[in-house]
N, C-alpha and C positions, 0 to 999 in steps of 0.2 A: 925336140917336138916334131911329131908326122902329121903334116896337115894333109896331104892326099891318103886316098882310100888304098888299100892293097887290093886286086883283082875280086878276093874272095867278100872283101869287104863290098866293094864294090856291086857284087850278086846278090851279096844277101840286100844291099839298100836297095836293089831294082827290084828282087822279089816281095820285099815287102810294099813298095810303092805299089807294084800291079796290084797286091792283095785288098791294100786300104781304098785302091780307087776301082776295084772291083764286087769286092763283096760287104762292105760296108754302104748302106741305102744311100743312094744322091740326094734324095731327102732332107737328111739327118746330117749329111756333110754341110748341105747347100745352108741348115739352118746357122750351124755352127761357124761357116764363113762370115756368112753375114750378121752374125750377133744376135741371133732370135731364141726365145727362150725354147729349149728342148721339153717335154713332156715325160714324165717318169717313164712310161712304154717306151723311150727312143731312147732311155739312158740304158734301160735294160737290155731292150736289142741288140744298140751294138756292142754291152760289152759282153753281153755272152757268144756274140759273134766271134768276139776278142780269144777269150774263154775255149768256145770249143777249135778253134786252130790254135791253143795253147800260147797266146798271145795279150792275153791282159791280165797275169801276175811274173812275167819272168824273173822278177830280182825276191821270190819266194827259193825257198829250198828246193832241188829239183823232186825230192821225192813228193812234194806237195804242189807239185804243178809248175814249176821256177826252171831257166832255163842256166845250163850253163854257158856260159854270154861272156867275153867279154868287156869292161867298160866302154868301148869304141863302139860293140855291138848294142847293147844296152842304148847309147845313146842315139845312133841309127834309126833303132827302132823307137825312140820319143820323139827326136825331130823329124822324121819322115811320117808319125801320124800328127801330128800337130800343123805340118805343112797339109798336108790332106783335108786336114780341118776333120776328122776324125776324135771324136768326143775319147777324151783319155778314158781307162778304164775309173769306174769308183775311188775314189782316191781314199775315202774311210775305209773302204774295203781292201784294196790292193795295194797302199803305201802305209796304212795305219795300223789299226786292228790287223790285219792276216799277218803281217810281218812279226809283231809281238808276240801273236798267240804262235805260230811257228817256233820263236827265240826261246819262250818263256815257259810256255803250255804244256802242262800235262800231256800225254799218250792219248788220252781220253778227251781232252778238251781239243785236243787237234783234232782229233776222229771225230768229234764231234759238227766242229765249226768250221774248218777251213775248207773244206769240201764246198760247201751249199755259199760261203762267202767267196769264196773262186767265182764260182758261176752263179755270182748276184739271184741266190733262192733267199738269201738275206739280204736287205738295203740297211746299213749301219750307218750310227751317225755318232757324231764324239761329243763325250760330256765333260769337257776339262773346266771351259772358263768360268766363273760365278761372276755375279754383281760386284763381289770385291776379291775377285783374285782371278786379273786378266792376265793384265802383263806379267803381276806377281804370283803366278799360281800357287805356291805350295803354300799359298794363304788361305786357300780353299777351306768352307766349313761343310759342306754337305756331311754326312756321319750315316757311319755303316756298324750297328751296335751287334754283336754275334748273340743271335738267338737260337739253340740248340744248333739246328742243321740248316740255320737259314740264317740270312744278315737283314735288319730293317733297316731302310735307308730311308735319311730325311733331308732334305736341302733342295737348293735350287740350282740350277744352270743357268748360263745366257750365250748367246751369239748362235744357237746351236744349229749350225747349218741345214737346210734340207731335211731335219727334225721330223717335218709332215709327211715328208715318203718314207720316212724308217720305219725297219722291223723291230729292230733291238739297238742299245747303246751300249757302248764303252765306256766307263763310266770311273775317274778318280775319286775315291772315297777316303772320308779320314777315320782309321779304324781304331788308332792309339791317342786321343788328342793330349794324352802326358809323355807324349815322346819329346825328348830332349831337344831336337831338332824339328821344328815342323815337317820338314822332308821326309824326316823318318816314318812317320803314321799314318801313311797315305797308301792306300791299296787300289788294284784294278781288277773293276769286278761289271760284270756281261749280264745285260737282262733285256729281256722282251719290252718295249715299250706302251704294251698292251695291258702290264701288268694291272690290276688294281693300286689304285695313289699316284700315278702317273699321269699328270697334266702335260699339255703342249702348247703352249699358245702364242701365236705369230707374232713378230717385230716390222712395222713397215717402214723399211729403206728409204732413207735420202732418195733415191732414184722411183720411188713407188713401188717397186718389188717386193716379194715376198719370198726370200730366201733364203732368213734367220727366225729362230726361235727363242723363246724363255720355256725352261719346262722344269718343272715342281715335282717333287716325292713327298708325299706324304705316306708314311708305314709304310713303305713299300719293301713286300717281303721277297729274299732274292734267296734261291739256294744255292746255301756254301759252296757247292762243287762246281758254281759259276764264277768262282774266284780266279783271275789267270795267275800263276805264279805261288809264290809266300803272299802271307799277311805280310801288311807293312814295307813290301819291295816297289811299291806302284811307282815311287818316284820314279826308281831305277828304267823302271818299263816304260814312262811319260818322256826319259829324256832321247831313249833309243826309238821312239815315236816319231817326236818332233825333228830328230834328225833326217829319218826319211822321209818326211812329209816337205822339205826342204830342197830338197832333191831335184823335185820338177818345174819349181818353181820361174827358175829364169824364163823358159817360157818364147827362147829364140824364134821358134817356127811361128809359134801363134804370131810374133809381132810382127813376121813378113809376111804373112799376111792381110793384119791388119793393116799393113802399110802398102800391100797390095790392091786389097781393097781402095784405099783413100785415092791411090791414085785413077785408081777408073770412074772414083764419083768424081772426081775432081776434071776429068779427061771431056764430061758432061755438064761442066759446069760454065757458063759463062765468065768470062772477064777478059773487059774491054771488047778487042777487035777479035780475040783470041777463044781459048780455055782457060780454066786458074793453071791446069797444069804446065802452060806454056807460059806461063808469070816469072820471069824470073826470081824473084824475089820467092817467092811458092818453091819453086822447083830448085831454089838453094837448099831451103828447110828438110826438106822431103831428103834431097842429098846428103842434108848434114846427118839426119837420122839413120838415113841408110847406111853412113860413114859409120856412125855409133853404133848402131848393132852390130856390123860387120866388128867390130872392135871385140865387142863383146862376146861372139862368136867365136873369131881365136881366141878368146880367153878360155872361153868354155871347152873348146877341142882341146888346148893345152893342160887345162886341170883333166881334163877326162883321160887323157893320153898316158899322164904321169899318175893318175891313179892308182894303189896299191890295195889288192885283197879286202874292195869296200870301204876304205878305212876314209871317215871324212878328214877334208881337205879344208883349213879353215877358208882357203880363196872360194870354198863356196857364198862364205860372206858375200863376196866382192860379186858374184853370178847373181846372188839372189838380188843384193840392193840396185844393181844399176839395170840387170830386166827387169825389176817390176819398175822402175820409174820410166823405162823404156815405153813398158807397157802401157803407161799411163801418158804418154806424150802421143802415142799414137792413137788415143781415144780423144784427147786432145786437138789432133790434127783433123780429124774427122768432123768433130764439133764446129772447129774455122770454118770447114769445105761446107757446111752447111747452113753457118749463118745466119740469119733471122727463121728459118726453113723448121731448126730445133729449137723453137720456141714450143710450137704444138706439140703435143704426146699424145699419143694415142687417138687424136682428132682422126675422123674418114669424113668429115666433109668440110676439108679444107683443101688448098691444093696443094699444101706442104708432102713433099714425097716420104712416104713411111720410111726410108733409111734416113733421111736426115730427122724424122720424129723419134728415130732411135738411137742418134748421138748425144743427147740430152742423157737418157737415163747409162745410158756404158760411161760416159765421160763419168760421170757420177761415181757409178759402182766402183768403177777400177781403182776409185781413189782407197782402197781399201789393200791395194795390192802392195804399199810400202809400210802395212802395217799386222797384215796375219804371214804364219810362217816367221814371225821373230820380226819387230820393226824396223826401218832404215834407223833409228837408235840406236837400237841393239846390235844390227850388223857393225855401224861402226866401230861400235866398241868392243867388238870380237876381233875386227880388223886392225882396231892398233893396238894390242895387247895379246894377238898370238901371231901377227905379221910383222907387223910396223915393232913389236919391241915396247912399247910407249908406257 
């Protein structure tokens, strides 16, 4: 394992550092630091900012925009915009959908769609889970019946992220439902959300948010040559999906910050004669975390180091479950540092300080972060039966 950078490495992390803290808006940083909701126009901006210095799809094919990078570089460039606080590029867009249709896609459907989904002229959003086929997808009923030159879809979705800023969805369909295997009859098919039969209708969050959806197809007519791949191969394309969307998950930068953050609200906090930050007891915790992540860190440098030609790594298990519950200690910690303070939400005539009215609803949300991308369930059980042997 090489835990130091090599010179070259080294330049490229400093150029890209100038870049993220220079032409990315202080704005849209300063939002994302401190946990405030971004606005569809600031998700857009920075990533076509991303976009055009060819900077927010690098792990696509280079002929479609994709860099040749190695894993060290790759990962460089995720932890040094995450510490930046630097809004990642569309993750429908640049770790889901564009990856597939690249893999899987026609000549024609690439010329089509990976162009204008590079440089977010499309906002995508993913139609996998239903009412009864979350964890269990390939239980999915939605149905895509072939009509002449066109497919009608009927069924429902849920959880469907950011839904209300989408252009078009990706969308798992069951096209054979006498296939032998449920898995088998399941296709991936692209359509305008605009369509005719297409309902959207919000889900409101534990936290009060509005960040998920339910959305309905009624006849909703799609044409055939919005198919990506074969009929009936969607699984195949859902599972090389979910493996990249997996990917960015650990999420190391974001949580030194967040744990950055805590310590400067904490720095302002009273306790006793002192700060909380000067509480021993406080400033063990904050240590132990920082112990933890640093753990996790060389983990993460060591699978990235020994990475081969893409190929997953099951110790991503191990990256994914223990940063996102990282993630969630340090919204956690924030929550303590503010006390009775995040009782109020969203009050302005109280004297509670709007960062502590905003540890309330992230404490909330995050709790969602050991559960998409594959649950701390699931990771264990990938971890002792392709690790562990068990």
């Amino acid at each position: 394992m090489k835990i130091s950078l090599s010179p070259d490495e080294v330049a490229f992390r400093d150029e890209l550092r100038q870049f993220y803290r220079s032409e990315i808006p202080s704005e849209i940083r300063e939002r994302v630091k401190y946990g405030k909701e971004l606005s569809r126009e600031q998700v857009v901006t920075s990533h076509k900012i991303l976009n055009d210095h060819g900077l927010a799809v690098p792990n696509w094919p280079v002929e479609w925009g994709g860099k040749d990078w190695t894993p060290i570089q790759r990962h460089i460039w995720q932890d040094e915009m995450q510490l930046a606080s630097v809004p990642e590029p569309l993750t429908f867009n640049a770790q889901m959908v564009g990856p597939v249709i690249a893999h899987f896609g026609s000549q024609e459907i690439k010329e089509r769609f990976l162009p204008p989904t590079a440089a977010m002229d499309i906002w995508w959003c993913q139609g996998f889970s239903e009412p009864d086929a979350g964890s269990d997808l390939a239980a999915l009923r939605t149905t895509a019946v072939r009509d002449g030159d066109s497919y009608i879809v009927n069924g429902q979705k849920i959880w469907t992220t950011l839904a209300q800023y989408a252009d078009w969805i990706f969308c798992l369909v069951r096209t054979d439902p006498n296939a032998p295997k449920k898995q088998a009859g399941i296709s991936f098919l692209l359509f305008d959300v605009k369509s005719p039969g297409v309902t959207i209708r919000p889900i409101k969050l534990i936290d009060g948010g509005y960040e998920v959806n339910e959305v309905f197809f009624e006849n909703v007519r799609v044409p055939a040559d919005q198919l990506v791949g074969e009929e009936n191969m969607g699984w195949t394309y859902a599972k090389f999906l979910l493996g990249n969307e997996r990917t960015g998950i650990t999420g190391v930068g974001r949580t030194k910050v967040k744990l950055g953050v805590a310590k400067e609200y904490a720095r302002q906090t009273s306790s006793g004669a002192g700060t909380l930050l000067e509480d021993p007891l406080f400033a063990a915790r904050v240590a132990e975390l920082e112990n933890e992540l640093l753990a996790l860190e060389l983990t993460q440098l060591r699978v990235v180091s020994n990475s081969e030609d893409g190929k997953p790594n099951p110790v991503s298990s191990v990256l994914k479950m223990r940063g996102s519950e990282l993630q969630q200690a340090a919204t956690e910690l924030l929550l303590d540092i503010a006390g009775p303070d995040a009782i109020p939400v969203g009050a302005e005539d109280i004297a509670s300080p709007a960062w502590a009215q905003r540890t309330g609803p992230g404490y909330l949300n995050y709790r969602k972060t050991t559960i998409y991308g594959g649950s701390s369930e699931v990771q264990r059980t990938i971890i002792a039966s392709t690790i562990l042997g068990l």
